[in-house]
N, C-alpha and C positions, 0 to 999 in steps of 0.2 A: 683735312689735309688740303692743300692750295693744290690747285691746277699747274700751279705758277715756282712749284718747288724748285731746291736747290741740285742739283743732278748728285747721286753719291760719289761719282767720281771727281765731283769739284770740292763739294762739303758733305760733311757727316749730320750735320744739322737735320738733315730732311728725318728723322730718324726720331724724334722730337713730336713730331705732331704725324706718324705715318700709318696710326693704326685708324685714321678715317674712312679713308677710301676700299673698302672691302666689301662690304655687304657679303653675310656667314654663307648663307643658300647651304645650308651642312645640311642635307637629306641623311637617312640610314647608310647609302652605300648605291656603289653603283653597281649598274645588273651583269651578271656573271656571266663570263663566255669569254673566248677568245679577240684579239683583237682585229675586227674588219679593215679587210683590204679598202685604202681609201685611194681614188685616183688625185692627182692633181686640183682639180678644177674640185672636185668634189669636197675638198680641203677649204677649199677660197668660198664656198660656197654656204658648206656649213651643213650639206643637208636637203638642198631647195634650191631653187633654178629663178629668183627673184631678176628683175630689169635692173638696168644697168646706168638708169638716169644719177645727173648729180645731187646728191642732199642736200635739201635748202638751212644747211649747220653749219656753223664755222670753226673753221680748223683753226686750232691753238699754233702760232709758229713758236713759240714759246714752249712747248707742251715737254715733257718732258724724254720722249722719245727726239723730239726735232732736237732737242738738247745733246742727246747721247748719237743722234746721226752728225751731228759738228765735228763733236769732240773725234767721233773714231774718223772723217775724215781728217781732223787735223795731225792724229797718229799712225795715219797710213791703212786705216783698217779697213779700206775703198770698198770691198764684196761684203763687209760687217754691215756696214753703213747701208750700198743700198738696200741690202735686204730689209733694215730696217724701215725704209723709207713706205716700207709695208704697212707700218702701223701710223708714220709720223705727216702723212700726208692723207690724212682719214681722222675725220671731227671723231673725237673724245667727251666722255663726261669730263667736267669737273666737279670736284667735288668739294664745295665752300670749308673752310673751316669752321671747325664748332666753336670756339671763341668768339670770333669776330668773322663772320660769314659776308658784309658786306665790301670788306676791302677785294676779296677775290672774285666777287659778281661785277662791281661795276670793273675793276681789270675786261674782264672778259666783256662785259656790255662794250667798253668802249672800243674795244679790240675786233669786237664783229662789226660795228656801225660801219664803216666805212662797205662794208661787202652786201647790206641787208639782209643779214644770215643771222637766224635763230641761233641761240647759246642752248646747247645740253648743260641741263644741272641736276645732280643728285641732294637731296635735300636729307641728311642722316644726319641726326641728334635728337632721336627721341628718347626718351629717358629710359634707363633699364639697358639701354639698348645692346643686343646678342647674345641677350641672357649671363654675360660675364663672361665669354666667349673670347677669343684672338680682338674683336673689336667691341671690347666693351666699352661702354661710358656715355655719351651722351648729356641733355642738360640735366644739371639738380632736379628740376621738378616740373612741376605743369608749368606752372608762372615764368618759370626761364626758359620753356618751351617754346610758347607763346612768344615771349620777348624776341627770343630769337627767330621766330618765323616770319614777326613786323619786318625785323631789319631786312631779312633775307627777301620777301616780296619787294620791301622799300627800296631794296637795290637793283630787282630789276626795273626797275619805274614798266616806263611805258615800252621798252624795249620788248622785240621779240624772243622768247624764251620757252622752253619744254624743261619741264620738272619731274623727274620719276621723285616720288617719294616715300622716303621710310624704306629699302630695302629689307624684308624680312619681318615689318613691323606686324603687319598682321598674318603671315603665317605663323610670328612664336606664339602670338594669342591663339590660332586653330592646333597647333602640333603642342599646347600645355607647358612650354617651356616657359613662358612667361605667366608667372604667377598670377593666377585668376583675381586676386586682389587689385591687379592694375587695369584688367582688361577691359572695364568701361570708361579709367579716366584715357589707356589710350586711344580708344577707337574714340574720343574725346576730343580727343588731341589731333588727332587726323584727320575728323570731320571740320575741326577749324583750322586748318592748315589747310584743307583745301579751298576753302574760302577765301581767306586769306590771299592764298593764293592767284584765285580767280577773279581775283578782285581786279587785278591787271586787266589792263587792257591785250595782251598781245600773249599771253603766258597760259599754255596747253598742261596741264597736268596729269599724271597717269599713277596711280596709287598701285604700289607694289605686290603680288599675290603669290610669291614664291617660284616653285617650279614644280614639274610634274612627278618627277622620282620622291619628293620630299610630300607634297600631300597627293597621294594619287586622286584619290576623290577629290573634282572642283564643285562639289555640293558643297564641300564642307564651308566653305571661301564665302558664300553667296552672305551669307547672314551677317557677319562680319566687314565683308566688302561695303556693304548699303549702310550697318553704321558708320561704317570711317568714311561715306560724302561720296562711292563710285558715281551715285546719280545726277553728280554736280560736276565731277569729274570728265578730262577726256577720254577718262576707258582706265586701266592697269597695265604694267607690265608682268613680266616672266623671264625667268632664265637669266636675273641678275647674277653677275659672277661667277656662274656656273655654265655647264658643257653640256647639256641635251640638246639634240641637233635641231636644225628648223622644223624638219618634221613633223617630230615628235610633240616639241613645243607646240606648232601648229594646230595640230590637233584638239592640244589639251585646251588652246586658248579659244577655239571655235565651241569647245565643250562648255566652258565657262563661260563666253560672252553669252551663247543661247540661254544659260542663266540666270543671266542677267538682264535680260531683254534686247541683246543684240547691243552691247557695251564692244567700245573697240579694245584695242590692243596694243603694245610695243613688244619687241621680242628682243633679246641682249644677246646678239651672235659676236661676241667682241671676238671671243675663246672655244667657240663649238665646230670648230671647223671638222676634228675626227671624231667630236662623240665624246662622253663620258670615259672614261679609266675603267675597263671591265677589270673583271674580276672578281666584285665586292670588298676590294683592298679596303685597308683601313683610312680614313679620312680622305676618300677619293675626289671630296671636291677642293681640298687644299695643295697648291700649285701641283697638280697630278702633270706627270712627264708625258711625252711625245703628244701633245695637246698642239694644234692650230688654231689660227686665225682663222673666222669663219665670215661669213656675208658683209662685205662690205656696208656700211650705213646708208641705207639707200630706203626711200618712199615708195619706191618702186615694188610692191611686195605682190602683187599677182591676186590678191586677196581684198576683199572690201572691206574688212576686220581691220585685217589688220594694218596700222597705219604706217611702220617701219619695223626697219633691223636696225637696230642703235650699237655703239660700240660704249655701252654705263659702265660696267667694270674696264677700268681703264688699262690695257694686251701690256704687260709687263710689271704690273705693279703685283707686288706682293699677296697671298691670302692670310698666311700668316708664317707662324713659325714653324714651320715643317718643311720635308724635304730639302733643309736647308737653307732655306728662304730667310730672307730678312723678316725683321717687322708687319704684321698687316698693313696694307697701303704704300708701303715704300718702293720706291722703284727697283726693278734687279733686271738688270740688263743683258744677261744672261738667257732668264726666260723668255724675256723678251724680242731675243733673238732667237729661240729653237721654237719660240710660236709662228715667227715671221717663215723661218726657214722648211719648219712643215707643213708650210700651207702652198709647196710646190715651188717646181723652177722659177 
């Protein structure tokens, strides 16, 4: 899915190509108990009391929230909008399409050059990809895998750029959902993708590792993280697309980096502002209601680990088709507002 999509309330098109930008993060269920009282700030926050400097990322004016804060000022919808301004004025992943990945990198390379501001990119088409899940699909095979990773590095040239990559890829190899038949050509696949990768001059990479409700154990991560390149890598992320708060995360990733010999970190506070969806509902990590925007995208993180709070699942797009939702990946502008709106006055 493009960064660069078409808004649903202009065209239906976006609908076409919207099951990209997801990453599943489908743990068992989330932990049961009532719902905590969240303060305001504690909403915006996510969890954790991180600094307040600017992120050196570049915001999409284009992105598709700045798109839907236009439109509802043009229809009058002035208190819609700014709230919105919550998410549309805060760097965004994009997330290239799996066809042709280089038309929407250099877009956005050329769109940051003027600022000197790194581009967030999620790099998702690995083969198999989410087990046939709300975003399945990915390339045909290792060879179109590859292909596509050339272009996708090709187009960042020399530009400054952060890559989370593979969303999920190697927790379905640890949690068995992905059939043990593939899981040496993927961690294959990912070790030279990181490479590939790295090959950039200016381009940070952080290889995906799930989240904590989903593999509680980060022992299990370590063996499979060193085959797919962590040691070549700039460290992993956590808590793509998914609500476990800073804390929690926190912790789990301090637990893992000492695993790994002190490997850094990113943390995806786009959507954990109150936490996971208690209760153990069913599919609590697919658009779960009364959810907030959490920590702002800031480098700023109090922590020597870890390097930021990034905003990789992009606050209003789709998980998939539940709760009403559209498409995985497509925008709804809806949630997109009651994320903005619970994260305080």
């Amino acid at each position: 899915m493009s960064g660069r999509r078409i808004l649903p309330v202009v065209s239906a098109a976006v609908a076409v190509s919207a099951a990209l930008a997801v990453g599943c993060s489908s743990p068992p269920g989330a932990p049961s108990g009532e719902e905590p009282a969240v303060s305001a700030a504690d909403a915006v926050r996510g969890g954790a009391a991180p600094g307040t400097a600017s992120p050196p990322y570049w915001v999409d004016p284009e992105s598709d929230a700045a798109r839907q804060v236009s439109a509802w000022k043009e229809a009058g919808r002035l208190a819609d909008a700014k709230l919105l301004e919550r998410i549309s004025t805060h760097p965004v992943a994009d997330w290239p399409a799996g066809d042709d990945p280089e038309e929407d990198i250099r877009a956005a390379v050329r769109g940051a050059s003027p600022s000197h501001r790194s581009v967030l990119f999620v790099a998702y088409n690995i083969p198999h990809r989410d087990c046939g899940a709300y975003s399945a699909g990915g390339a045909s095979d290792a060879n179109a895998y590859r292909s596509w990773m050339e272009r996708f590095a090709g187009a960042i040239g020399d530009a400054p750029a952060t890559v989370v990559l593979e969303p999920d890829a190697v927790a379905h190899v640890v949690d068995g959902c992905t059939p043990a038949s593939i899981h040496s050509e993927r961690l294959d696949l990912l070790s030279g993708a990181v490479d590939t990768l790295k090959a950039r001059p200016r381009t940070r990479v952080y290889l995906d590792a799930g989240n904590p409700e989903w593999l509680a154990d980060p022992a299990k991560l370590v063996e499979p993280l060193r085959r797919a390149g962590i040691d070549r890598a700039d460290g992993f992320s956590l808590n793509v697309s998914n609500f476990q708060t800073n804390d929690t995360v926190q912790a789990y990733g301090e637990r893992l980096s000492a695993l790994l010999g002190g490997a850094h970190y990113v943390i995806d506070s786009s959507r954990n502002g109150r936490g996971p969806l208690p209760g153990g509902r069913s599919e609590s990590w697919c658009n779960p209601p009364g959810r907030a925007l959490g920590t702002p995208p800031t480098t700023d993180t109090g922590y020597e680990r870890l390097d930021a709070y990034l905003w990789i699942k992009r606050p209003g797009d789709s998980d998939g088709p539940c709760r009403g939702g559209p498409a995985a990946g497509a925008w709804w502008p809806s949630y997109a507002l009651g994320l903005a709106r619970a994260a305080g006055p």
